[in-house]
N, C-alpha and C positions, 0 to 999 in steps of 0.2 A: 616473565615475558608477557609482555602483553597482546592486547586481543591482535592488533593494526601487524605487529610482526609476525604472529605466527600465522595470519594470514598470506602475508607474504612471502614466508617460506614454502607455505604448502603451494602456494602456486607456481613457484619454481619447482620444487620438486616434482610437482604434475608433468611439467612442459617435458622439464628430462627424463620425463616416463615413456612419452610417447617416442616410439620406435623408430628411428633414425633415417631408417630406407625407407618410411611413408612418406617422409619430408623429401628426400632428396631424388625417389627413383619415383615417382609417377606410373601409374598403369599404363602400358601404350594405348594409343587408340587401338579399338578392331580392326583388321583389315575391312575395304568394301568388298561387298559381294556383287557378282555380277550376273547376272541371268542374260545368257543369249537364247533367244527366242526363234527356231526356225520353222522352215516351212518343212516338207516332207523328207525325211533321211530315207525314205525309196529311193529318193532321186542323189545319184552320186554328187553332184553338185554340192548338195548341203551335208552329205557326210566328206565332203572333202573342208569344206566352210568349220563344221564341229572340230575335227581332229587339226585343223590351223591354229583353234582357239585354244584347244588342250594345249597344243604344245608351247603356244606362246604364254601360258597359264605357267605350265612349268618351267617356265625359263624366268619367269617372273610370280614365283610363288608365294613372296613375300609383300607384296605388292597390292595382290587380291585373289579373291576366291574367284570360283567361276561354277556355275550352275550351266548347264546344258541339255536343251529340250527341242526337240519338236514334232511336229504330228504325223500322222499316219500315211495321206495322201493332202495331196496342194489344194482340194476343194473342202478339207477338214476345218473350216472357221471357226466353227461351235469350240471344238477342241483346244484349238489355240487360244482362244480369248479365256478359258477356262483354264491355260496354262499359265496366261498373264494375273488370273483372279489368285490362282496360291502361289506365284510370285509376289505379289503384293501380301497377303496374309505373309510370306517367310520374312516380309522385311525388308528386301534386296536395297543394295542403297542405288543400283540402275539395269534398266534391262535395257540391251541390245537385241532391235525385233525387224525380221526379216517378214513383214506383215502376207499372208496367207491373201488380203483380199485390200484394195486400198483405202475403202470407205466402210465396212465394217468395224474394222477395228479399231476405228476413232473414241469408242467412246470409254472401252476399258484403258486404253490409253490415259485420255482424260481420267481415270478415275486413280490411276497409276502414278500420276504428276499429282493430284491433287494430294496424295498420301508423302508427297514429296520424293517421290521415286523419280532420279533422274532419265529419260528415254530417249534413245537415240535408234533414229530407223537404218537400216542397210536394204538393200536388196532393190526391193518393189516401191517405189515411194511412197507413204500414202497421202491421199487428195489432197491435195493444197485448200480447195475452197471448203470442203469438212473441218481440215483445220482452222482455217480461218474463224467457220463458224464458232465453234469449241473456243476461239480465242487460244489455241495454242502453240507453241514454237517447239515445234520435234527438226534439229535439225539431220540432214541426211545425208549419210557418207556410201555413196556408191558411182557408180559410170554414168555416163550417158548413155541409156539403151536403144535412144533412137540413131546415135552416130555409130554406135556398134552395130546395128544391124546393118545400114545403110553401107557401111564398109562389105559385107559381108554382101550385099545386094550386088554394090559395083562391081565386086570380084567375080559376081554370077554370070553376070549382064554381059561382061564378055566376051563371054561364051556361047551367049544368045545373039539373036539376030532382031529388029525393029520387028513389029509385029507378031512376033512369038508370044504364046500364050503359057502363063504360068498359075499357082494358086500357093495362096499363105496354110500356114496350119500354124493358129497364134493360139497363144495360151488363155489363162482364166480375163475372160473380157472385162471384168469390172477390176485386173490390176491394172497398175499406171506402166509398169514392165513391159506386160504382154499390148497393150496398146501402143507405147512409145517402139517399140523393135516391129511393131504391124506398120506403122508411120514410116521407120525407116526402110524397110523393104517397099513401102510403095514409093519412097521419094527415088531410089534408084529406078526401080522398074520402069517409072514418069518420065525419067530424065532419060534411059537409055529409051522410049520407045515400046516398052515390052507392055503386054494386054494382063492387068488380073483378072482373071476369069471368075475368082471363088478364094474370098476368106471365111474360115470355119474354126471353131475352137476346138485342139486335141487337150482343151485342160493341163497341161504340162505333162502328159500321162502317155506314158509307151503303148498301152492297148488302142486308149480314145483316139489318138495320132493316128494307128495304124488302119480301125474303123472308118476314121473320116478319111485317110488319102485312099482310101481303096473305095470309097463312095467316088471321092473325087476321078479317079482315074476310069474309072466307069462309066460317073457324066461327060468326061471334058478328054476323048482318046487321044486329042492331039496336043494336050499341054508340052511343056518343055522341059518345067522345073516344079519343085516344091518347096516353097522357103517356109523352114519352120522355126518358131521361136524361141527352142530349147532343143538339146541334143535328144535328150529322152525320147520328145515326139520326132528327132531326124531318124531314129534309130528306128522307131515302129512306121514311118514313110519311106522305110528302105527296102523293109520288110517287105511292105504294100507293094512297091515297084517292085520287089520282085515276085512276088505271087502272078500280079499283072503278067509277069516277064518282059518286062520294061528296063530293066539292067541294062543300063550305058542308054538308054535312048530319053529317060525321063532323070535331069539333074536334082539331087538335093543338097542342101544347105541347112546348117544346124545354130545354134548359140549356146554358149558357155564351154567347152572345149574341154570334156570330161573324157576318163581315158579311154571309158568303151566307143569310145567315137574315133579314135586313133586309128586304129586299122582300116576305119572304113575311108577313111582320108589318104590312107596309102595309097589303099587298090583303087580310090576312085567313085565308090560309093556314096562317098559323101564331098562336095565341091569344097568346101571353107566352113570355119565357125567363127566364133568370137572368141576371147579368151577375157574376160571379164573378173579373174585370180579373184575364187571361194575365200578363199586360206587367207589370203591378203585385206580383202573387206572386213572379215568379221575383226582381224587385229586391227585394222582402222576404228573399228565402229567402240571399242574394245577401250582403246586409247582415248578417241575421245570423249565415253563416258568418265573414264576415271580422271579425264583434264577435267571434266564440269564439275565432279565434287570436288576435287582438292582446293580447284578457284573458286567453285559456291558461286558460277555465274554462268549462263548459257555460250553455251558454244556459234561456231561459222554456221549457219543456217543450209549451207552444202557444202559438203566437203568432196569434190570430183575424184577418183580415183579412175584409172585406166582400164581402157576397155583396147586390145587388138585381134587385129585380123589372123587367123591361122587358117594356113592352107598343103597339100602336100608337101 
């Protein structure tokens, strides 16, 4: 035999060595992993938003992982942006982030896409013109929260009369949230006639809410109503009105239509909220991250989801 053939046999024999399901069965890809990123699970709101995304997780298990985090209290930024740093160290192929503050957390953001980590915001928007700066495209899947409020106004208004006096209790001033639902309670209040006396921030926070309406009912005895930017703070300016003893004579109004807010909607404690569906945004926000990686191209720059009025 010579040298040229048994070289060519060993290399046949080689090929038929190699194992037959490497050739034919491929490792699958990994699933992606998804990190949703929220603001405070104090607030029923965002533990209703978590347990939407579990479950749409397991109904779609095979599909992707899902990671689920978020901080302490709604003025926790430090925290969160340090939740998005070992997000980024696990790898995640996108994080769905419900941003704590809207101009803060631009810049781990930016550091988060830079690593190739897909980012898609829900909730809060964050700043348009930050982004800009950053040069970056986060697109945002949530409501209009200044037509949510403003619904939520109309339905107040009423009830009120021209000239009635009322005050806000809006949430963390430097979100686009808490300032777009301050926007729309003023656009109603403009429209119907009605006086704001006093906007003040309860932080999205049951205690802080309750603090500042019981300031406010102190300063301003003959207010009408209280429009507040989240149920949380409706719930601690319910509290206030009644410490006051102001039950039935001072209205409040809430947003986001979480269940502790139910009963007080019944008896009349509370006028209206929003319903701005927790559960529903985060599986939006959820979907359209895993459309970005599987197309490997940026998503709708907003994606509108529903915001309605609920009232007794």
């Amino acid at each position: 035999m010579n040298s040229m053939m048994f070289k060519a046999i060993f290399v046949a024999a080689a090929a038929f060595a190699i194992p037959f399901s490497s050739i034919a069965s491929p490792q699958p890809a990994a699933k992606p992993k998804v990190a949703l990123v929220m603001k405070s699970l104090a607030n029923e709101f965002f533990l209703t938003m978590e347990n939407g995304a579990k479950e749409y997780q397991k109904l779609n298990s095979a599909k992707f992982d899902l990671i689920a985090n978020g901080i302490k209290d709604e003025t926790d930024t430090a925290n969160q942006i340090k939740i998005i740093e070992q997000m980024i160290a696990s790898k995640v192929n996108a994080i769905v982030l419900a941003p704590s503050d809207s101009k803060a957390l631009a810049p781990v953001v930016k550091r988060a896409m830079d690593s190739g980590i897909v980012v898609i915001n829900i909730d809060n928007r964050l700043d348009d013109g930050v982004l800009k700066q950053k040069g970056l495209n986060v697109p945002f899947v949530g409501p209009d929260n200044r037509k949510g409020a403003q619904k939520v106004g109309e339905y107040l208004a009423k009830q009120l009369k021209a000239g009635d006096k009322v005050a806000i209790v809006e949430g963390i001033t430097t979100s686009f949230n808490a300032q777009q639902r301050t926007n729309g309670f003023q656009d109603a209040m403009q429209a119907a006639g009605v006086k704001v006396v006093s906007v003040q921030s309860g932080e999205w926070e049951i205690d802080k809410a309750n603090k500042v309406a019981a300031a406010i009912l102190s300063e301003h005895r003959d207010i009408k109503a209280i429009l507040c930017g989240n149920d949380n703070m409706a719930l601690g300016a319910v509290a206030a009105v009644k410490s006051a003893n102001k039950t039935g004579q001072v209205k409040v109004v809430g947003y986001d239509n979480i269940s502790a807010i139910k009963p007080m909607l019944a008896d009349g404690r509370v006028v209206a909220t929003a319903d701005q569906y927790a559960a529903k945004q985060a599986v939006f926000g959820i979907e359209t991250a895993l459309k970005a990686i599987s197309e490997k191209k940026p998503q709708s720059p907003l994606i509108e989801t529903p915001v309605d009025l609920v009232t007794k």
